[in-house]
C-alpha atoms as one frame of an Amber mdcrd trajectory, in Angstrom:
protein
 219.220  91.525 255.075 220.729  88.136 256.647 219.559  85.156 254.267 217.600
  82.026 255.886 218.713  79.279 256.474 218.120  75.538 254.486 218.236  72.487
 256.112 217.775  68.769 255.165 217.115  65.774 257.159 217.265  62.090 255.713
 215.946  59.804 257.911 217.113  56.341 256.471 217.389  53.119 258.163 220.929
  53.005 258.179 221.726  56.627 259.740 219.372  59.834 259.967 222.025  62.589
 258.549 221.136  66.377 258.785 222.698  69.112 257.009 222.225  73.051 257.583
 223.753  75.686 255.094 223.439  79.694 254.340 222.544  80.972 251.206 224.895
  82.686 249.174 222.709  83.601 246.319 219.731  82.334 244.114 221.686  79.168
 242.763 223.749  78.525 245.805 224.647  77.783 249.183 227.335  76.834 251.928
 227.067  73.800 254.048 227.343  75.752 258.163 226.564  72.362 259.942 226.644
  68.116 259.329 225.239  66.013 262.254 224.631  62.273 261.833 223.782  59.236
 263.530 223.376  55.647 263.094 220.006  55.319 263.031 217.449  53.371 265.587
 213.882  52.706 265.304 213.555  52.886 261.394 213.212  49.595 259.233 212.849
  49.806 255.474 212.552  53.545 255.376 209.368  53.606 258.036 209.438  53.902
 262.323 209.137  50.854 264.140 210.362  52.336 267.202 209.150  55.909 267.778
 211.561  56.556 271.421 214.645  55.126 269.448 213.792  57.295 266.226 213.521
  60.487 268.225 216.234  60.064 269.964 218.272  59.042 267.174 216.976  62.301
 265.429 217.460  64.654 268.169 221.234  63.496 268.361 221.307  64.161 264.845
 219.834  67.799 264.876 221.961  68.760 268.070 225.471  67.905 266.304 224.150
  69.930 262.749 223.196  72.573 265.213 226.510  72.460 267.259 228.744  72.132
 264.094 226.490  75.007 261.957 226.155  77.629 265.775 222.416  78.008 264.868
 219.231  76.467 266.003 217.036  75.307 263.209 213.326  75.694 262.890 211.930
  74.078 259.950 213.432  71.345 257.498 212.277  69.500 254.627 212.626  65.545
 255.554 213.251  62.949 252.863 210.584  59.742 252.923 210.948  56.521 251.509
 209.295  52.807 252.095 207.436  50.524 250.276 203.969  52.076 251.867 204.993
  54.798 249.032 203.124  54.107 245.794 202.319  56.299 242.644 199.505  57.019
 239.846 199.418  58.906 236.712 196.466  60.854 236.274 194.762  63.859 233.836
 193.625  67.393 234.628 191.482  69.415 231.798 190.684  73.224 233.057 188.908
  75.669 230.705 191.246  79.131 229.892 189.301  82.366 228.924 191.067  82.840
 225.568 190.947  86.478 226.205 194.244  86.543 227.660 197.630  84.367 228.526
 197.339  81.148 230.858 198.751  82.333 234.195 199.814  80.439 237.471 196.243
  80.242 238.555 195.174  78.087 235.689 197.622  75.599 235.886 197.396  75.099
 239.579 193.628  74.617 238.832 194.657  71.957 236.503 196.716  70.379 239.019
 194.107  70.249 241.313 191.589  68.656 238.695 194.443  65.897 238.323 194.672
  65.416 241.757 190.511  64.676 242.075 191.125  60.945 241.974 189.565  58.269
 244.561 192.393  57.876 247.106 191.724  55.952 250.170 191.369  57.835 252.803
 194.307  56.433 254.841 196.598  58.069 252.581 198.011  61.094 251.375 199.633
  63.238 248.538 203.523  63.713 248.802 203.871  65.149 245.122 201.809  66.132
 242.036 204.474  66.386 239.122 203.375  67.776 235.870 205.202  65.295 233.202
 203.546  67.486 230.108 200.927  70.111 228.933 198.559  69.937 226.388 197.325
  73.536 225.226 194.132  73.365 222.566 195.771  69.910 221.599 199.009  70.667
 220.935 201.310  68.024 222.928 204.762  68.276 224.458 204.554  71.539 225.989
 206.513  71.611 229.345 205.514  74.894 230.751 201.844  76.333 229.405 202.824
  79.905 231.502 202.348  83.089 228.736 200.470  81.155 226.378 197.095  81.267
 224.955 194.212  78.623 224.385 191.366  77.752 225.592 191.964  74.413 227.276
 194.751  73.420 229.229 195.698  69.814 230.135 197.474  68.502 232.008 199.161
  65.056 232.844 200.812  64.284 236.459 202.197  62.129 238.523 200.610  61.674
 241.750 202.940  59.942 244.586 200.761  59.108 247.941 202.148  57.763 251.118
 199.978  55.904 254.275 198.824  59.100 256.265 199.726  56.875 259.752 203.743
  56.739 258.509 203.768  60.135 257.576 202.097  61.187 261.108 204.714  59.135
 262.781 207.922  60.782 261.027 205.916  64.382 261.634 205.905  62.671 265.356
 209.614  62.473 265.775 210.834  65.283 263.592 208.892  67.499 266.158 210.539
  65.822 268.752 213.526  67.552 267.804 212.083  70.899 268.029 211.773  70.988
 264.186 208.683  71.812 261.775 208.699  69.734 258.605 209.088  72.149 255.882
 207.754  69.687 253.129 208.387  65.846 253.288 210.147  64.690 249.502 210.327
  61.210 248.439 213.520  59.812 248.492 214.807  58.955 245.088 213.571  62.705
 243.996 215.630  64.373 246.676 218.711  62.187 245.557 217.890  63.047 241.766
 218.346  66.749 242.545 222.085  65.901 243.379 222.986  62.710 241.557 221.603
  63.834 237.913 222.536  66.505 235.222 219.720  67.881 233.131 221.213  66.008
 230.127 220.221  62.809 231.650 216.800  64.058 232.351 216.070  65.517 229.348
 217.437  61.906 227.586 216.088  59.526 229.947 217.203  58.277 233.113 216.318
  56.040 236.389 217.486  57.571 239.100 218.524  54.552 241.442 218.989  55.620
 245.469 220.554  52.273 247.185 220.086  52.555 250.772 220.231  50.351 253.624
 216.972  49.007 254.017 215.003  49.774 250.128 216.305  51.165 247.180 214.432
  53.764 245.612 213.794  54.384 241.648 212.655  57.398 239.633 212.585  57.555
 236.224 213.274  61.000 234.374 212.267  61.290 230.479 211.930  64.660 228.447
 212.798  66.377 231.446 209.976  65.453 234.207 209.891  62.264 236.334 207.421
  60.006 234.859 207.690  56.562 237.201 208.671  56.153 240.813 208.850  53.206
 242.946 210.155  51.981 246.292 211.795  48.257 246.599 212.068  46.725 249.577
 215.786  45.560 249.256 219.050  47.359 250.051 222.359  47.353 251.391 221.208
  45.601 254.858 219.747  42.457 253.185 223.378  41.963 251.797 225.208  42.561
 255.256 222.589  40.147 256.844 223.678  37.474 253.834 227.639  38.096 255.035
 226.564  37.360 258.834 224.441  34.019 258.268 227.493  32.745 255.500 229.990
  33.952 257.306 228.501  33.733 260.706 229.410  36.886 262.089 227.807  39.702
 264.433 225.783  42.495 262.410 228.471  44.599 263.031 231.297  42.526 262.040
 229.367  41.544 258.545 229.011  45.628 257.845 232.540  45.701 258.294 233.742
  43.179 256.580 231.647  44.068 253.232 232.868  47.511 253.545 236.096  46.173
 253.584 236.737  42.776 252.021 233.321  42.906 249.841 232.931  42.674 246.071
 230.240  42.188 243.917 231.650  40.568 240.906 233.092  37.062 241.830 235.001
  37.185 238.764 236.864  40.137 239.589 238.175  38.841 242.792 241.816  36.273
 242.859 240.865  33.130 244.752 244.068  33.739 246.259 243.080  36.711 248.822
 241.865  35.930 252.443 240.912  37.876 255.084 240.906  37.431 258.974 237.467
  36.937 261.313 236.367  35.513 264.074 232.892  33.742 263.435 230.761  32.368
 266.335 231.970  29.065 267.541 235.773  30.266 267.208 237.704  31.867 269.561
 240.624  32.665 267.535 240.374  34.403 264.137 240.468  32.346 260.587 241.012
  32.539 257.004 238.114  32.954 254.660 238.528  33.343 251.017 237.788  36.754
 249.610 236.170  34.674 246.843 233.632  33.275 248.747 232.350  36.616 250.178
 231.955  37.873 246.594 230.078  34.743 245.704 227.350  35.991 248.810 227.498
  39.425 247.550 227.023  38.713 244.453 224.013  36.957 244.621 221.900  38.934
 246.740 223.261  42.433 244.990 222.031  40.277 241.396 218.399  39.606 242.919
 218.252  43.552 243.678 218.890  44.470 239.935 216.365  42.028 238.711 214.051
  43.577 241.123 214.956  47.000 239.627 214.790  45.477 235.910 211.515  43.957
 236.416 210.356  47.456 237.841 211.580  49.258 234.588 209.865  47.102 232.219
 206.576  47.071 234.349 206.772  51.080 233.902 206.845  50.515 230.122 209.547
  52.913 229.825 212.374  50.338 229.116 212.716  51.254 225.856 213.031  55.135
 226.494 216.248  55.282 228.791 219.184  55.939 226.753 221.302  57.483 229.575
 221.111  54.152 231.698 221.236  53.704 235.567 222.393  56.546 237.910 223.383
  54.367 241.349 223.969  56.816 244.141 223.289  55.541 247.994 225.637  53.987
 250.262 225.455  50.630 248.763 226.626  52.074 245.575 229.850  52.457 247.114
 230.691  48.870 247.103 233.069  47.222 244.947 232.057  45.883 242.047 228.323
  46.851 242.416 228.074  49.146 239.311 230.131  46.580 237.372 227.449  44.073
 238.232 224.182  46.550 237.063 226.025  47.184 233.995 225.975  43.613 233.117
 222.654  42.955 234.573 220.613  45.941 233.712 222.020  45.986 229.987 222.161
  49.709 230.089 225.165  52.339 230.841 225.824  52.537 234.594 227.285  55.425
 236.542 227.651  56.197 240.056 227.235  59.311 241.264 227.721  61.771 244.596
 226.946  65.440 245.446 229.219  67.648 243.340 230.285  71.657 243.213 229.776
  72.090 246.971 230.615  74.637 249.208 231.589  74.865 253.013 232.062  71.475
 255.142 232.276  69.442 251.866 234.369  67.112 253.244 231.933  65.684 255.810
 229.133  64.959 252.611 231.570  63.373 250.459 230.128  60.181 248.848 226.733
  58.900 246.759 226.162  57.782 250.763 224.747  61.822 251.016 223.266  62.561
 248.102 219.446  62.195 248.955 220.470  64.893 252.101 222.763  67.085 249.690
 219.387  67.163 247.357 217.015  68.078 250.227 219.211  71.057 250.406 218.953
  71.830 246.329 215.293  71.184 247.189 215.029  73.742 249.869 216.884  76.100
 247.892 214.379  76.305 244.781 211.720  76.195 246.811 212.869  79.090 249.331
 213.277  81.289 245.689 209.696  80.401 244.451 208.257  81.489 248.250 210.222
  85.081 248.084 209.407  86.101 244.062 205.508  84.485 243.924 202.725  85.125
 245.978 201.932  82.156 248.424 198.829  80.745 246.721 199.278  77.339 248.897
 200.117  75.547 245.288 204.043  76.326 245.218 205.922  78.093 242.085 206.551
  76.890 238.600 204.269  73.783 239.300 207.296  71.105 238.873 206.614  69.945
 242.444 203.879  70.356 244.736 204.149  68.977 247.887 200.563  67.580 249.918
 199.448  70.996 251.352 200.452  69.621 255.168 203.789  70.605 254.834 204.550
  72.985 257.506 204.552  76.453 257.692 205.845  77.897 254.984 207.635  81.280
 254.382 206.459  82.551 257.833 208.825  79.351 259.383 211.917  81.106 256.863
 211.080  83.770 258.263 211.776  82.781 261.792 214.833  81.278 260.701 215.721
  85.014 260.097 214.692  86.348 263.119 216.572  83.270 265.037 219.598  84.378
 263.604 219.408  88.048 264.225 219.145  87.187 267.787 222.243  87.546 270.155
């Protein structure tokens, strides 16, 4: 029997990227198609613009279908933005001890942890079990097979304004694609830029994007904090254009290029070439004093994410650091900088063991796209080996319940393949 397809789409402000790839087995896959585009419309991970963000996204989906030679028909669609905000909350279900707790009982006390007073212009993205309690016995991770006679439960709820997520549904549909099930952004770029080590130790997950950067934290396994700042990669290109007074365009290049994050690592020596407004031929600026802009605004985003950490309360419980993935965390010097800021170990990580067009998702730059895909593909094995209850599988993620259609959309992925 032909195997559906999985595809991701990661709309970010800087580009919308869209990635389509075959199963191979249970644990893996093969990238068919890569289609990006720089994106229009979005600001800080929301649409401003909704012509400019379906058309951005339709260019997007028509070069993934193109490069892949299928048509796509459902997709699960990263989300980030600072109208994303979080809240832990309890669950307590009664279990006949006459036999084992099964599926149904812990999606019952999901759904008691879920009954808390949310306004109603928003909505549930996720409920995330962080632990079980069984007859009070803490630290269980997964209650499934065993017995007692009350089951708790402790998640972590992430909501998002109803109005943004109608208006991404708006333009994803534009492109003639369902949304599969919408994932917050630094949770699609864990599933690519952590190991399970890190997890299980205790870990922020740190996804640097253009316009916010977006922060999970991962102890004992489960994510137990997320948050969405509303700084990123952009605020330090617009810093290069008003010091160096240059075009948008020319700033972005000239970071990418020339930038630096640590003045102290860069020779006062080096100069580049530009041509700012007022000049018509090009002049010397010191490499220096490009770090020294960098630099500043990169040090006010790790404050931002420090201050975030210690308002979670889980400072003290992170012994595998920082994980920086994004685009930003390409730029020179940047980790270097976290490391001293943060005070904890800093890595920076991309997609890894990859099959099929790898070379067009190379880079942290992809990882939040690269984990929609490891996303898709646990999900798709939940849907085929347990019965659709509307709840999901193992209870690790849960999306809102407005998702999209389900295993009847993989199942038209099937049938759109078998066609001639």
């Amino acid at each position: 029997m032909t195997t559906p397809l999985l595809t991701g789409i990661d709309v970010g402000t800087t580009k919308v990227c869209v990635l389509i790839a075959d199963l191979v087995d249970d644990t893996h896959y093969e990238v068919l198609g890569v289609g990006t585009a720089l994106s229009r419309g979005m600001r800080k991970g929301v649409v401003v613009n909704v012509e400019e963000a379906k058309a951005t996204i339709r260019e997007a989906v028509a070069a993934a279908e193109r490069s892949a030679g299928y048509e796509i028909g459902t997709a699960f669609v990263s989300m980030a933005g600072a109208h994303v905000s979080s809240v832990n909350s309890r669950g307590v279900v009664g279990v006949s001890g006459s036999r084992a707790i099964a599926q149904d009982d812990i999606d019952r006390a999901l759904d008691a942890a879920r009954a808390i007073a949310i306004p109603h212009n928003r909505e549930v993205l996720h409920i995330i079990p962080r632990n079980f309690v069984v007859d009070g016995q803490e630290g269980i991770r997964m209650p499934l097979g065993m017995h007692g006679f009350r089951l708790e439960v402790e998640a972590h709820l992430i909501t998002a304004a109803s109005t943004t997520v109608k208006n991404l549904t708006q333009c994803i549909e534009a492109a003639g694609v369902m949304v599969e099930q919408f994932v917050l952004n630094p949770l699609a770029a864990s599933e690519a830029a952590l190991t399970d080590t890190e997890r299980d130790l205790g870990v922020v997950a740190c996804d640097v994007g253009g316009g916010t950067t977006d922060v999970a934290i991962f102890i004992e396994g489960n994510v137990w904090h997320t948050a969405v700042l509303p700084v990123g990669g952009n605020h330090i290109t617009a810093d290069v254009a008003h010091g160096l007074r240059l075009p948008a365009a020319a700033a972005e290049e000239v970071k990418i290029e020339h930038g630096h994050a640590c003045t102290k690592e860069v020779d006062d020596s080096e100069v580049f070439r530009v041509c700012p407004f007022g000049h018509e031929n090009a002049i010397e600026v010191s490499r220096a004093e490009l770090a020294n802009v960098i630099e500043a605004r990169a040090e006010e985003m790790f404050d931002l994410l420090l201050q975030e950490i210690k308002r979670s309360g889980y400072d003290g419980l992170l012994p595998a650091g920082v994980v920086l993935t994004g685009g930003t965390a390409q730029l020179a010097g940047f980790r270097q900088l976290a490391t001293g800021s943060l005070g904890l170990p800093v890595r920076v990580s991309e997609p890894r063991d990859l099959r099929g067009l790898v070379d067009q998702v190379q880079g942290p730059a992809y990882s939040t796209v690269v984990g929609l895909l490891n996303w898709a593909l646990r999900e798709t094995m939940l849907a085929t080996r347990t019965p659709v209850n509307g709840h999901g599988g193992n209870g690790r993620h849960r999306s809102n319940g407005n998702s999209g259609p389900g295993l009847w959309a993989v199942i038209g992925d099937w049938a759109k393949r078998l066609a001639p």
